[in-house]
CHARMM-style PDB file with segment names, atoms N, HN, CA, C and O in Angstrom:
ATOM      1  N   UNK     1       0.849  -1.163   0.000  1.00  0.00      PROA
ATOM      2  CA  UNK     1       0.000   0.000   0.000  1.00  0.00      PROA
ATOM      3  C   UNK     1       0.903   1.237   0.000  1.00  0.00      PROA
ATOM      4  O   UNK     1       2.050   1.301   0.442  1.00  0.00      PROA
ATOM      5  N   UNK     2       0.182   2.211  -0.575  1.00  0.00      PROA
ATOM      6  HN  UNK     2      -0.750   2.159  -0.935  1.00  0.00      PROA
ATOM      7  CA  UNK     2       1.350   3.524  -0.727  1.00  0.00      PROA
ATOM      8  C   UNK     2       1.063   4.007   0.557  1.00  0.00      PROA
ATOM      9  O   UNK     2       0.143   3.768   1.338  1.00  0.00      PROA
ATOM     10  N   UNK     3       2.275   4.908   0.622  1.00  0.00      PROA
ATOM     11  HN  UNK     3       3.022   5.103  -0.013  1.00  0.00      PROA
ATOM     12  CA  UNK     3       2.516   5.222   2.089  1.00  0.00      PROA
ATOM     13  C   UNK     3       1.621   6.503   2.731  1.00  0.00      PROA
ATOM     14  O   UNK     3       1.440   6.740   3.925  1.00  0.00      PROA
ATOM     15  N   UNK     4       1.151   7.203   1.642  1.00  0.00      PROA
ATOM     16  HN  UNK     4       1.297   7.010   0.672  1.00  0.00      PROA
ATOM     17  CA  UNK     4       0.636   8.491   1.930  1.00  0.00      PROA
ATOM     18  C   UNK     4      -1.171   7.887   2.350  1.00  0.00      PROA
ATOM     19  O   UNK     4      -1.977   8.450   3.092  1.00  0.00      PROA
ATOM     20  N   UNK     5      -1.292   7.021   1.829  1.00  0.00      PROA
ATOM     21  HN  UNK     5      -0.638   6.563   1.227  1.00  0.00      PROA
ATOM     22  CA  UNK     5      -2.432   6.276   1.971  1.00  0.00      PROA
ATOM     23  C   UNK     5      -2.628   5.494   3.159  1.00  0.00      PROA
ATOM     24  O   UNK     5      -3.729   5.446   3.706  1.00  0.00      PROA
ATOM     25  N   UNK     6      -1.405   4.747   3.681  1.00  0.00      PROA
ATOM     26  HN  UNK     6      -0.510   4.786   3.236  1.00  0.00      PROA
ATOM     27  CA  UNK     6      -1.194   4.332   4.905  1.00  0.00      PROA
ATOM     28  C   UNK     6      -1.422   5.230   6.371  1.00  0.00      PROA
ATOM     29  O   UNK     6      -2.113   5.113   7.384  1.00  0.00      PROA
ATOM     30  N   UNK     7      -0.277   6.309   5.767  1.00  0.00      PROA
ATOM     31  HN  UNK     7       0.284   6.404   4.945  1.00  0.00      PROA
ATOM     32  CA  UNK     7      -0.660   7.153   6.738  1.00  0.00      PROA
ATOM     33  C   UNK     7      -2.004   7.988   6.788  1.00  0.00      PROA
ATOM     34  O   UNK     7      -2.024   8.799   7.714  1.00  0.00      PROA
ATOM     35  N   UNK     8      -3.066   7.961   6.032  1.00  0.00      PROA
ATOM     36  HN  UNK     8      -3.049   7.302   5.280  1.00  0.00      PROA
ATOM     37  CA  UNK     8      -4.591   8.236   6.169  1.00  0.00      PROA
ATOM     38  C   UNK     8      -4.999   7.420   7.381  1.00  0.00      PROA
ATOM     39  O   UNK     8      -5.436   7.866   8.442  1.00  0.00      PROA
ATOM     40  N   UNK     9      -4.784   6.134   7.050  1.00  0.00      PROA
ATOM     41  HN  UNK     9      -4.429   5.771   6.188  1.00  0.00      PROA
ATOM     42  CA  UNK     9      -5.763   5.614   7.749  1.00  0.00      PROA
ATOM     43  C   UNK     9      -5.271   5.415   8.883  1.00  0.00      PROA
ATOM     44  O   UNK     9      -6.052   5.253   9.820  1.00  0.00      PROA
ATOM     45  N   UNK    10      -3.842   5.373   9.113  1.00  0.00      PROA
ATOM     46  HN  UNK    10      -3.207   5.505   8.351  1.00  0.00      PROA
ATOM     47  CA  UNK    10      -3.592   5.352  10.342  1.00  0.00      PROA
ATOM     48  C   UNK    10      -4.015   6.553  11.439  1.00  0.00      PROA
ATOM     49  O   UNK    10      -4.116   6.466  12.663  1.00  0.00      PROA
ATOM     50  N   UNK    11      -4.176   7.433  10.764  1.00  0.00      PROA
ATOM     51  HN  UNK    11      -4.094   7.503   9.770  1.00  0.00      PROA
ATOM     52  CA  UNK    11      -4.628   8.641  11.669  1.00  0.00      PROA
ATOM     53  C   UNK    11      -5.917   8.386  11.860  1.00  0.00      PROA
ATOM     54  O   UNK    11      -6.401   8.695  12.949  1.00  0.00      PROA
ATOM     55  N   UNK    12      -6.997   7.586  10.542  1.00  0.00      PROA
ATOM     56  HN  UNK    12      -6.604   7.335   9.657  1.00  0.00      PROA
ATOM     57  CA  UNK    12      -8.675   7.708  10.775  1.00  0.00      PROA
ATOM     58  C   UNK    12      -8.463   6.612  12.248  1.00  0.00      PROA
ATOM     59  O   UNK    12      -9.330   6.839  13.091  1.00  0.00      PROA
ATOM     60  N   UNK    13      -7.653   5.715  12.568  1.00  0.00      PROA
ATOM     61  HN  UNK    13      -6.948   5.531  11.883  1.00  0.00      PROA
ATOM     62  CA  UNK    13      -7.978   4.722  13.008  1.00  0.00      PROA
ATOM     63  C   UNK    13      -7.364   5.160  14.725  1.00  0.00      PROA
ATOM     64  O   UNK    13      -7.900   4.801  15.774  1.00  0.00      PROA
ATOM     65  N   UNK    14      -6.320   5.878  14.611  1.00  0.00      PROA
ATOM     66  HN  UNK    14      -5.885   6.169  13.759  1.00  0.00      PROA
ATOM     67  CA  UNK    14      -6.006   6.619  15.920  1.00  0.00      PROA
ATOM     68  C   UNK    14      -7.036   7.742  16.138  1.00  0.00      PROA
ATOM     69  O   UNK    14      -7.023   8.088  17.319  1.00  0.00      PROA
ATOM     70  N   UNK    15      -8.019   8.499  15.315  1.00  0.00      PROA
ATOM     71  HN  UNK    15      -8.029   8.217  14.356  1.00  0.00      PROA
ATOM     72  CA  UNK    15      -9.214   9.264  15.849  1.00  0.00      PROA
ATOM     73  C   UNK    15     -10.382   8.377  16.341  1.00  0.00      PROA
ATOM     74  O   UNK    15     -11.063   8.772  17.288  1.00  0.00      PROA
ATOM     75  N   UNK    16     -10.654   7.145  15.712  1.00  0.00      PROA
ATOM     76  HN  UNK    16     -10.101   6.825  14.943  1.00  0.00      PROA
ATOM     77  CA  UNK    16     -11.492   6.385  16.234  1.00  0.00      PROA
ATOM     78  C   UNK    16     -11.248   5.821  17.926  1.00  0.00      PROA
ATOM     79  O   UNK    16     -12.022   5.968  18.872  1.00  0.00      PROA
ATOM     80  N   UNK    17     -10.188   5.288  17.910  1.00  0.00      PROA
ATOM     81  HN  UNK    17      -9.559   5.169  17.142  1.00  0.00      PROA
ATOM     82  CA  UNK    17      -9.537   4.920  18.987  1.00  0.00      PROA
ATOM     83  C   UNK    17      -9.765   5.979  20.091  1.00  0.00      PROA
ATOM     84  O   UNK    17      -9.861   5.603  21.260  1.00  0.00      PROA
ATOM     85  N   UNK    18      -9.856   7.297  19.766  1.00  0.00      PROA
ATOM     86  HN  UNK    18      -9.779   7.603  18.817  1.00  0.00      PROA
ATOM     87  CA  UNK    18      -9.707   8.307  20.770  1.00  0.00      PROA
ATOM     88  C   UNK    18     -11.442   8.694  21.080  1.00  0.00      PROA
ATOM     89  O   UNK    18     -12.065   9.092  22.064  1.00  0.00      PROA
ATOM     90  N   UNK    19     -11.719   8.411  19.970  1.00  0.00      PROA
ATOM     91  HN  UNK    19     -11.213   8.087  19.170  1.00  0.00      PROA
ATOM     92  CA  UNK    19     -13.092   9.186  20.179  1.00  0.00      PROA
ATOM     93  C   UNK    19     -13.871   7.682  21.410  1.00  0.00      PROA
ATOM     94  O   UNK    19     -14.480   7.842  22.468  1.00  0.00      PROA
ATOM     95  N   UNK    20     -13.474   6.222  20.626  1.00  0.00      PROA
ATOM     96  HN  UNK    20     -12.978   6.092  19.767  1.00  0.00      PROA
ATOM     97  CA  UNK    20     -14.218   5.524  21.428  1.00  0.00      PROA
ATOM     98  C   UNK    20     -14.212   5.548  23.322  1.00  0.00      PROA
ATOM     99  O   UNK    20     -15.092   5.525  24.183  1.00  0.00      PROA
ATOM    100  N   UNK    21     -12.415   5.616  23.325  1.00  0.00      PROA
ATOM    101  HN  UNK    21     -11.700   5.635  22.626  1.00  0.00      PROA
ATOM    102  CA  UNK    21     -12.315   6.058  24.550  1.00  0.00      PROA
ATOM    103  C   UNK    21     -13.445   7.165  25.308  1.00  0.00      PROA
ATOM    104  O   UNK    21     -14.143   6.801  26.254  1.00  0.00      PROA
ATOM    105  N   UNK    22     -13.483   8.160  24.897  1.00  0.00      PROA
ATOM    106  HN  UNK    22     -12.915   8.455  24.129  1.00  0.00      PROA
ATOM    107  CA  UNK    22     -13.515   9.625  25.183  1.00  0.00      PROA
ATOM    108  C   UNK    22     -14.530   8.957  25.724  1.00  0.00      PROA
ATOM    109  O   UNK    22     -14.332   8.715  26.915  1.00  0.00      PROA
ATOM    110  N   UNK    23     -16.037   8.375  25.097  1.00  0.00      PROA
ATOM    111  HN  UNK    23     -16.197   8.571  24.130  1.00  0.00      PROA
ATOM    112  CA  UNK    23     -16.943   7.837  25.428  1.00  0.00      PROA
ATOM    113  C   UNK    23     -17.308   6.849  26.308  1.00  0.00      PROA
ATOM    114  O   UNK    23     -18.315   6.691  26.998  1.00  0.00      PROA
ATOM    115  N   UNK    24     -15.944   5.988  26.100  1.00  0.00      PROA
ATOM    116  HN  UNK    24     -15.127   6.116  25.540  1.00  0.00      PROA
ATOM    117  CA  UNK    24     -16.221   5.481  27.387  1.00  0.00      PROA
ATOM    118  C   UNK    24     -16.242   5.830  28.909  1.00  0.00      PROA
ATOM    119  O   UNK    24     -16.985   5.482  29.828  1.00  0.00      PROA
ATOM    120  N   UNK    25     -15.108   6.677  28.831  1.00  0.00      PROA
ATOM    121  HN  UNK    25     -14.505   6.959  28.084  1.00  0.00      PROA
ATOM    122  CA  UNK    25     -14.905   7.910  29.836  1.00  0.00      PROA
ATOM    123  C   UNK    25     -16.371   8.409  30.059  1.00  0.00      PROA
ATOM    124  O   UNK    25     -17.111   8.034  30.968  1.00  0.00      PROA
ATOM    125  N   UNK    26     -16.621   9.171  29.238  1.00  0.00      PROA
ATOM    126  HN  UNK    26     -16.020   9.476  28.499  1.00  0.00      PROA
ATOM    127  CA  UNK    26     -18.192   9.901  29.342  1.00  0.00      PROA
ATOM    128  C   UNK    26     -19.190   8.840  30.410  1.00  0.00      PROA
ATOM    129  O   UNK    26     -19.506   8.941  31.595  1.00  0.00      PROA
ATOM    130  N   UNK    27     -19.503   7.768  29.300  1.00  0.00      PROA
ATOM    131  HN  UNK    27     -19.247   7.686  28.337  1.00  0.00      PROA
ATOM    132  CA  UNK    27     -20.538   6.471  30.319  1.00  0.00      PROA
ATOM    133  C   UNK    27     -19.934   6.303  31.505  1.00  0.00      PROA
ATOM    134  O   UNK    27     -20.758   5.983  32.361  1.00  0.00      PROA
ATOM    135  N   UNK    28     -19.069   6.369  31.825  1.00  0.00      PROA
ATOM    136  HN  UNK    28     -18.399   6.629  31.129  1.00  0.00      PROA
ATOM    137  CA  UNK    28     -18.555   5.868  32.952  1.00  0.00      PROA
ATOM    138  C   UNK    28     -18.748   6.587  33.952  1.00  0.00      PROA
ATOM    139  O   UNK    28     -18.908   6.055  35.050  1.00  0.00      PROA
ATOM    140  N   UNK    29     -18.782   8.216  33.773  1.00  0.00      PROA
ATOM    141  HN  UNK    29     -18.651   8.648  32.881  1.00  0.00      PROA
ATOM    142  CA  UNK    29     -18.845   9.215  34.222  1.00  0.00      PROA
ATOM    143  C   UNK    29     -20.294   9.597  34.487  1.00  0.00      PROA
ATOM    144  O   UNK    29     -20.758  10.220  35.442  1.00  0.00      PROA
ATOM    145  N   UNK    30     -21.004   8.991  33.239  1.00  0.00      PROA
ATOM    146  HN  UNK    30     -20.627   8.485  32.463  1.00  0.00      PROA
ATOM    147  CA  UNK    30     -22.514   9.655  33.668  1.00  0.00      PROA
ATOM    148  C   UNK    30     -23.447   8.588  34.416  1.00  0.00      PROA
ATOM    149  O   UNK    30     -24.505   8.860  34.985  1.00  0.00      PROA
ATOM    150  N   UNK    31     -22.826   7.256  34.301  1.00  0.00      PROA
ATOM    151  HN  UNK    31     -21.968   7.035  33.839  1.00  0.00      PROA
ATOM    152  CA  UNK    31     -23.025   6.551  35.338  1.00  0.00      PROA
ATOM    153  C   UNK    31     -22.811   6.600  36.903  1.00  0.00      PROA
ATOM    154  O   UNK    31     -23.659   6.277  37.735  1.00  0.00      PROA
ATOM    155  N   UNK    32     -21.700   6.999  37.130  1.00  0.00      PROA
ATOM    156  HN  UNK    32     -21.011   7.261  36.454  1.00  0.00      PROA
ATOM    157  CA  UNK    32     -21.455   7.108  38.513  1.00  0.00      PROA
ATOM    158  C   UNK    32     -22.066   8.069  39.080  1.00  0.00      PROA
ATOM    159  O   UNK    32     -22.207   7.865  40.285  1.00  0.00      PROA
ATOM    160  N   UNK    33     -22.570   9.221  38.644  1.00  0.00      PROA
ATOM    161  HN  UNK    33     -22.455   9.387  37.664  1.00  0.00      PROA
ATOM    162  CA  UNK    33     -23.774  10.228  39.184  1.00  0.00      PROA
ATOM    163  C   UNK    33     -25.091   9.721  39.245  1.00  0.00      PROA
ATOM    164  O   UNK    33     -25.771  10.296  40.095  1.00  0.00      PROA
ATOM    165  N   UNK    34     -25.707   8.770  38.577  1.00  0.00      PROA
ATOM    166  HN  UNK    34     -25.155   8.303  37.887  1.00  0.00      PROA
ATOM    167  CA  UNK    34     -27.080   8.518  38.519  1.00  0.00      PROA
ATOM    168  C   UNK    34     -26.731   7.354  39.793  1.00  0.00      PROA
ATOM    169  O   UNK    34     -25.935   6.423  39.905  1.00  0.00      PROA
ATOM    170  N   UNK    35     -27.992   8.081  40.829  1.00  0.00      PROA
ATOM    171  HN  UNK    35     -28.639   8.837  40.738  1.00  0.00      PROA
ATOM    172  CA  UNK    35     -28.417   6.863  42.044  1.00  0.00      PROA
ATOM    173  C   UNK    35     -29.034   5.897  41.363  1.00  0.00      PROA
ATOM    174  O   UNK    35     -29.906   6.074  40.513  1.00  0.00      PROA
ATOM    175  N   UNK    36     -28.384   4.380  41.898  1.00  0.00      PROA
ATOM    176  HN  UNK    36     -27.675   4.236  42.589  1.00  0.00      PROA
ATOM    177  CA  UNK    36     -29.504   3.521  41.462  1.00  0.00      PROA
ATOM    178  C   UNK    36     -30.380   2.880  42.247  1.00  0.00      PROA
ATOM    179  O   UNK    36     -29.938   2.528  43.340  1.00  0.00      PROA
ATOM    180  N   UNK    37     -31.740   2.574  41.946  1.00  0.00      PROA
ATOM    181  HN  UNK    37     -32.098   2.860  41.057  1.00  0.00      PROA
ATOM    182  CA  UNK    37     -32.741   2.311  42.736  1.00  0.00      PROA
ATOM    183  C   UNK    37     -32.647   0.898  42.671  1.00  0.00      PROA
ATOM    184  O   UNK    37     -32.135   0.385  41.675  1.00  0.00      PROA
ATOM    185  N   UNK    38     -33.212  -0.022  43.903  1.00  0.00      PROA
ATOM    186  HN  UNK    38     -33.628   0.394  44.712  1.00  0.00      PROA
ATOM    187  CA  UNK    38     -33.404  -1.132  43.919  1.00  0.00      PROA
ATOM    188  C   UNK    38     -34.160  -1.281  43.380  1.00  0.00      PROA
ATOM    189  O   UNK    38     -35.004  -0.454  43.034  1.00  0.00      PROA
ATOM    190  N   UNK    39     -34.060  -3.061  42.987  1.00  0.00      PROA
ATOM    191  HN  UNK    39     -33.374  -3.732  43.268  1.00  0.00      PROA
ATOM    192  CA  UNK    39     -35.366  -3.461  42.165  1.00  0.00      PROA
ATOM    193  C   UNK    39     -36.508  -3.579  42.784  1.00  0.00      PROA
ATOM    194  O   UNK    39     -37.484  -3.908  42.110  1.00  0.00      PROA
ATOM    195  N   UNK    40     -36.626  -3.390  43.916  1.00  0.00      PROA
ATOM    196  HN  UNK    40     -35.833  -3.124  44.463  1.00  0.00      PROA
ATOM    197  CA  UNK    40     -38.562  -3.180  44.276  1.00  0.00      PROA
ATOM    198  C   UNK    40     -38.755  -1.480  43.928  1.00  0.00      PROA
ATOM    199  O   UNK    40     -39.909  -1.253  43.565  1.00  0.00      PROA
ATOM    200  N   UNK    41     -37.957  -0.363  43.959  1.00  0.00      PROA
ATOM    201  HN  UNK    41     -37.020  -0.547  44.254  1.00  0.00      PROA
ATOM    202  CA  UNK    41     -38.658   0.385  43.696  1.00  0.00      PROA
ATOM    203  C   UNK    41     -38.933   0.680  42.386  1.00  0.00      PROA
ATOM    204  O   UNK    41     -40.002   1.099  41.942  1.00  0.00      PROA
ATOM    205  N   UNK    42     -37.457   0.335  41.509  1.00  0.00      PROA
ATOM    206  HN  UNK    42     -36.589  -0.006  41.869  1.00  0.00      PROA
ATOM    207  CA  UNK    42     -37.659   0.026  40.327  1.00  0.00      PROA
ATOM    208  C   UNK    42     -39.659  -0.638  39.682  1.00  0.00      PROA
ATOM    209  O   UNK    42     -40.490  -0.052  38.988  1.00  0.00      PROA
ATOM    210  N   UNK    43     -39.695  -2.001  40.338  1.00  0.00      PROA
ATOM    211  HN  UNK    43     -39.020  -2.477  40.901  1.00  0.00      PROA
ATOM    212  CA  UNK    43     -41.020  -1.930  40.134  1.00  0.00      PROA
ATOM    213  C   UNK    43     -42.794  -1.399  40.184  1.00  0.00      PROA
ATOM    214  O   UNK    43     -43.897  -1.444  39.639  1.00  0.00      PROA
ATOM    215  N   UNK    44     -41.775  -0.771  41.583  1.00  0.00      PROA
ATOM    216  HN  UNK    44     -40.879  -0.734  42.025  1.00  0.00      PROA
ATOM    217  CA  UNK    44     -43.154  -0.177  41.590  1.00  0.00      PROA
ATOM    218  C   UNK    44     -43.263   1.258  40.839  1.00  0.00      PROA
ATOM    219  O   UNK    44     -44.357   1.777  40.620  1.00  0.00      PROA
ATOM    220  N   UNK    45     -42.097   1.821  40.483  1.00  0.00      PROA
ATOM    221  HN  UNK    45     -41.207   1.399  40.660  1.00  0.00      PROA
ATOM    222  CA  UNK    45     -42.218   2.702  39.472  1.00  0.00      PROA
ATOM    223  C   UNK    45     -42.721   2.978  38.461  1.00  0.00      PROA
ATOM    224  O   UNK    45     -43.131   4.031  37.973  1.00  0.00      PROA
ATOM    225  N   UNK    46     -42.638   1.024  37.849  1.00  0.00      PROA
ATOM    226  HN  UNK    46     -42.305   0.168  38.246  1.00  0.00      PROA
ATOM    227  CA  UNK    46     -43.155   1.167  36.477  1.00  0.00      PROA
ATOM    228  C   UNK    46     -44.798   0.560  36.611  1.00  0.00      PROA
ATOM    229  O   UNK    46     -45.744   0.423  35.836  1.00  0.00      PROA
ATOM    230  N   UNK    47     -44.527   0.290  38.073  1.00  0.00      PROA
ATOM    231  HN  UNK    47     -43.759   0.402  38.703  1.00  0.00      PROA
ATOM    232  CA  UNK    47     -46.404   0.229  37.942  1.00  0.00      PROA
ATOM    233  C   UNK    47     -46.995   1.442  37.496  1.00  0.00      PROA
ATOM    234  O   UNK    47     -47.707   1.611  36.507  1.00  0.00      PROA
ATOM    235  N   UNK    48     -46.635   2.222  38.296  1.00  0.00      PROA
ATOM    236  HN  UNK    48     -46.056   2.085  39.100  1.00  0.00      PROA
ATOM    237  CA  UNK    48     -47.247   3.953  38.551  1.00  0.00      PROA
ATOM    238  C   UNK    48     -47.707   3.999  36.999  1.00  0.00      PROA
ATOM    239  O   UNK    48     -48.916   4.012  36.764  1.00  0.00      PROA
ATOM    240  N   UNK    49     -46.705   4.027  35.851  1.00  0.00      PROA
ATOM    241  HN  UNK    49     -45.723   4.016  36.042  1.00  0.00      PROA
ATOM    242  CA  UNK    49     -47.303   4.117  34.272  1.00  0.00      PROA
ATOM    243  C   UNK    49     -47.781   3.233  33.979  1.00  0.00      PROA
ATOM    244  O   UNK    49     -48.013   3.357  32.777  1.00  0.00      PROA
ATOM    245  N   UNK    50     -48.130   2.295  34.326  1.00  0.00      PROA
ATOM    246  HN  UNK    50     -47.941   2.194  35.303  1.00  0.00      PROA
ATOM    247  CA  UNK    50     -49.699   1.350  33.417  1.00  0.00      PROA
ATOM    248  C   UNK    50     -50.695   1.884  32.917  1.00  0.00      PROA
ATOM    249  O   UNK    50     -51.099   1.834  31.755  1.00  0.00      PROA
ATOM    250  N   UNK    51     -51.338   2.706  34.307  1.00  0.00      PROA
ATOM    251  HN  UNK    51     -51.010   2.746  35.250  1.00  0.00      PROA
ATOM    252  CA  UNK    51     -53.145   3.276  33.686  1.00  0.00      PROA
ATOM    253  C   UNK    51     -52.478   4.196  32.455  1.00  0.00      PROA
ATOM    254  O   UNK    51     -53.438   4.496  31.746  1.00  0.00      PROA
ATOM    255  N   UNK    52     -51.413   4.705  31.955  1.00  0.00      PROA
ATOM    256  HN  UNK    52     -50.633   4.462  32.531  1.00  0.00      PROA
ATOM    257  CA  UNK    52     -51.077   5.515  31.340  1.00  0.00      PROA
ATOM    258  C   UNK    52     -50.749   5.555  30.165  1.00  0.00      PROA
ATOM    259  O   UNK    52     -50.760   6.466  29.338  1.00  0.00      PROA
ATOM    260  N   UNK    53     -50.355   4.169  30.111  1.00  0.00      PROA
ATOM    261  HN  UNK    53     -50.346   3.429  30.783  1.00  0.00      PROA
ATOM    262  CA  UNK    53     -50.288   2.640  28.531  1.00  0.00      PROA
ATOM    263  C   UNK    53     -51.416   2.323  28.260  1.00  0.00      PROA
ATOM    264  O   UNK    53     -51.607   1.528  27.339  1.00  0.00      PROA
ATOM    265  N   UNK    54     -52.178   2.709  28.783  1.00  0.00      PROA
ATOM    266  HN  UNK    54     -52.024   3.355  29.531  1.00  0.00      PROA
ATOM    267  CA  UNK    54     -53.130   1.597  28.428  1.00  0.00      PROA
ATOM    268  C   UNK    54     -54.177   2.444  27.094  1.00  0.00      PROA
ATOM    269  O   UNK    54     -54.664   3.574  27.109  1.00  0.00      PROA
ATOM    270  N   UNK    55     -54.246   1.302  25.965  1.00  0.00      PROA
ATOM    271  HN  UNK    55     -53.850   0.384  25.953  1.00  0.00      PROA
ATOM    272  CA  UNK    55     -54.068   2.008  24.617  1.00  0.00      PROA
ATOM    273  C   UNK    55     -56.168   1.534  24.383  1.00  0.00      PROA
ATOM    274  O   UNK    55     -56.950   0.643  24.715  1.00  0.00      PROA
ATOM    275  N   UNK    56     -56.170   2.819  23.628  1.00  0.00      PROA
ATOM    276  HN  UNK    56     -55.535   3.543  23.358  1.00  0.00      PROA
ATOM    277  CA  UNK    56     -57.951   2.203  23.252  1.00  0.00      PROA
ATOM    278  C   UNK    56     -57.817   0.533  22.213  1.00  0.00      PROA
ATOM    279  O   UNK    56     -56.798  -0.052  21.844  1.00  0.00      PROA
ATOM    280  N   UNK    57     -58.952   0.254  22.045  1.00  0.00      PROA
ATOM    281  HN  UNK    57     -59.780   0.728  22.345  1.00  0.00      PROA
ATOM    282  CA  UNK    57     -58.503  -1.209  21.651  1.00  0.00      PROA
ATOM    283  C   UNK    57     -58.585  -0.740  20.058  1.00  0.00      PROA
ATOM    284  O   UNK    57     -59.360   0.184  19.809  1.00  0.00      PROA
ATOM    285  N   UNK    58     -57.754  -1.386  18.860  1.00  0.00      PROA
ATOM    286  HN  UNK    58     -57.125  -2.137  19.062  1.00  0.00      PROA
ATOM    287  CA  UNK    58     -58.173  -0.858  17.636  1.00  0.00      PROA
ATOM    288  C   UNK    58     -58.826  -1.630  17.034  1.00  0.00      PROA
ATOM    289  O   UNK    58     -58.886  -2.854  16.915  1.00  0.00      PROA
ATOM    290  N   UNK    59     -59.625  -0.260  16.424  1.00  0.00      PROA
ATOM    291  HN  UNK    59     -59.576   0.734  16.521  1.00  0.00      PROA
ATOM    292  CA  UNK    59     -61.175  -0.813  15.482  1.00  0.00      PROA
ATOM    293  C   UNK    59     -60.742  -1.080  13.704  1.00  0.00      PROA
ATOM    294  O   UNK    59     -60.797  -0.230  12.816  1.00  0.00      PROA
ATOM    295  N   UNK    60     -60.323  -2.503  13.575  1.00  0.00      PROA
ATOM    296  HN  UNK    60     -60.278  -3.194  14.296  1.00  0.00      PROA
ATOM    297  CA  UNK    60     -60.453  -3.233  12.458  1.00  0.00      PROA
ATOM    298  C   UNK    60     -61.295  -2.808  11.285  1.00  0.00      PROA
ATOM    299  O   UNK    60     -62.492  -2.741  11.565  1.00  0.00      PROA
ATOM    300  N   UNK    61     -61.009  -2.531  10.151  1.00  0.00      PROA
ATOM    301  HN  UNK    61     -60.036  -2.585   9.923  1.00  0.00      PROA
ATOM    302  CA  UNK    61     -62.167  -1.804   9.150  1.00  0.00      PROA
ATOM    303  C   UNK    61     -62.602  -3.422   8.266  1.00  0.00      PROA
ATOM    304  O   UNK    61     -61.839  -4.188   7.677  1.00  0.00      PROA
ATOM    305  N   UNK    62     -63.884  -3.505   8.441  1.00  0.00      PROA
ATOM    306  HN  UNK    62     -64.504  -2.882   8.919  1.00  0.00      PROA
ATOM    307  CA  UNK    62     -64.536  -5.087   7.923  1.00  0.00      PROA
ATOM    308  C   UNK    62     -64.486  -5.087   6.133  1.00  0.00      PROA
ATOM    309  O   UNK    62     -64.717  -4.143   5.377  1.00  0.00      PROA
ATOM    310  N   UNK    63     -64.220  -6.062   5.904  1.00  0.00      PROA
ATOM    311  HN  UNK    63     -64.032  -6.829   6.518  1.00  0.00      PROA
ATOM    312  CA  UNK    63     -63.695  -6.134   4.628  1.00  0.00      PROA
ATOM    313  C   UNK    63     -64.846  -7.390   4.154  1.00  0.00      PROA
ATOM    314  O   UNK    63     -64.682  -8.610   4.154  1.00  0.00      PROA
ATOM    315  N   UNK    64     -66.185  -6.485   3.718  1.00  0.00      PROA
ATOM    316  HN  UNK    64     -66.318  -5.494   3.718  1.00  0.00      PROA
ATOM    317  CA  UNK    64     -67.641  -7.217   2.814  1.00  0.00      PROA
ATOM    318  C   UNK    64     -67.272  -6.887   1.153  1.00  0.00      PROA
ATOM    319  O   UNK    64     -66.862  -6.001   0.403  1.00  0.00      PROA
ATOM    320  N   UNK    65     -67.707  -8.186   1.188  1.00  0.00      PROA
ATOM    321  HN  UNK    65     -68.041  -8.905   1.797  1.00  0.00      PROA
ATOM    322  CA  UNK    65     -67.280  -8.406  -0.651  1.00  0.00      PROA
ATOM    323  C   UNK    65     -65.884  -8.459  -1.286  1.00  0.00      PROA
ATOM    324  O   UNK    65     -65.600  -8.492  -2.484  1.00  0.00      PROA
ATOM    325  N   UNK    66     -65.035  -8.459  -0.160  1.00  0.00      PROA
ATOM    326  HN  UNK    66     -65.266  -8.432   0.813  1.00  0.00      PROA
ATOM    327  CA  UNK    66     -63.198  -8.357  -0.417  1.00  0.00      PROA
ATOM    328  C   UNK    66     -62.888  -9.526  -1.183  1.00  0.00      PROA
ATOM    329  O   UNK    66     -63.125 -10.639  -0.712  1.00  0.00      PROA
ATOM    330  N   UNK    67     -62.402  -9.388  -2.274  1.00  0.00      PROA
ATOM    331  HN  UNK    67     -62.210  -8.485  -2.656  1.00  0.00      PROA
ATOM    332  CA  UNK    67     -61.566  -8.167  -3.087  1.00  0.00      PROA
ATOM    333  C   UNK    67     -62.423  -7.292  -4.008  1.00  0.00      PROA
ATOM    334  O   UNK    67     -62.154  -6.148  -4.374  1.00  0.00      PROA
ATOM    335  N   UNK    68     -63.960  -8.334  -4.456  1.00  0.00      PROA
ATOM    336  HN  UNK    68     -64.179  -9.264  -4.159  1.00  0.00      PROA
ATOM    337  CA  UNK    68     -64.313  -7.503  -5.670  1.00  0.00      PROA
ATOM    338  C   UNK    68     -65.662  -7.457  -5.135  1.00  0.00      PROA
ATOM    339  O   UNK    68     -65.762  -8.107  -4.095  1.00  0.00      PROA
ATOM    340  N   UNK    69     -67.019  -6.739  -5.627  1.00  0.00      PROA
ATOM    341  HN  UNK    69     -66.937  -6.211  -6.473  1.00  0.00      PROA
ATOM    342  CA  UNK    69     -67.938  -6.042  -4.980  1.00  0.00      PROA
ATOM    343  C   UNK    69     -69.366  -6.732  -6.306  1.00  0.00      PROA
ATOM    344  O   UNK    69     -70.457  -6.164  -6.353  1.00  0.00      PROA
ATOM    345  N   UNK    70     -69.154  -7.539  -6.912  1.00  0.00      PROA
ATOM    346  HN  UNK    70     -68.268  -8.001  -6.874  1.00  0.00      PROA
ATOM    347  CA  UNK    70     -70.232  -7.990  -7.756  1.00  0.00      PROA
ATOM    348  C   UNK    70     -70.616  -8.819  -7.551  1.00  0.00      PROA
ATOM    349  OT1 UNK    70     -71.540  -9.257  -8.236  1.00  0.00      PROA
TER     350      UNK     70
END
């Protein structure tokens, strides 16, 4: 491989390298600030949004004479 070409990618591949870090750094970081809740409150949390899911039922359009109408 030519060299000027080599050295492209060696740089795309040392910015990748840096950027993945950086991010991991980041998660790591924005993890250790968030309290975590146990799993009972965890559950009862996601009770609280049920009545709030809860979706009208859908109305099916009836299909008389499908495909042709003669």
């Amino acid at each position: 491989m030519e060299s000027h070409k080599m050295f492209l990618i060696t740089f795309q591949l040392a910015e990748l390298h840096a950027e993945a870090a950086a991010n991991r750094l980041a998660t790591q970081a924005r993890n250790s600030r968030v309290e975590r809740r146990g799993r009972i409150a965890g559950a009862i949390a996601s009770f609280r949004f049920l009545p709030a899911r809860a979706e009208s039922p859908r109305v099916l359009p009836k299909l008389t004479d499908y495909p042709y109408r003669s």
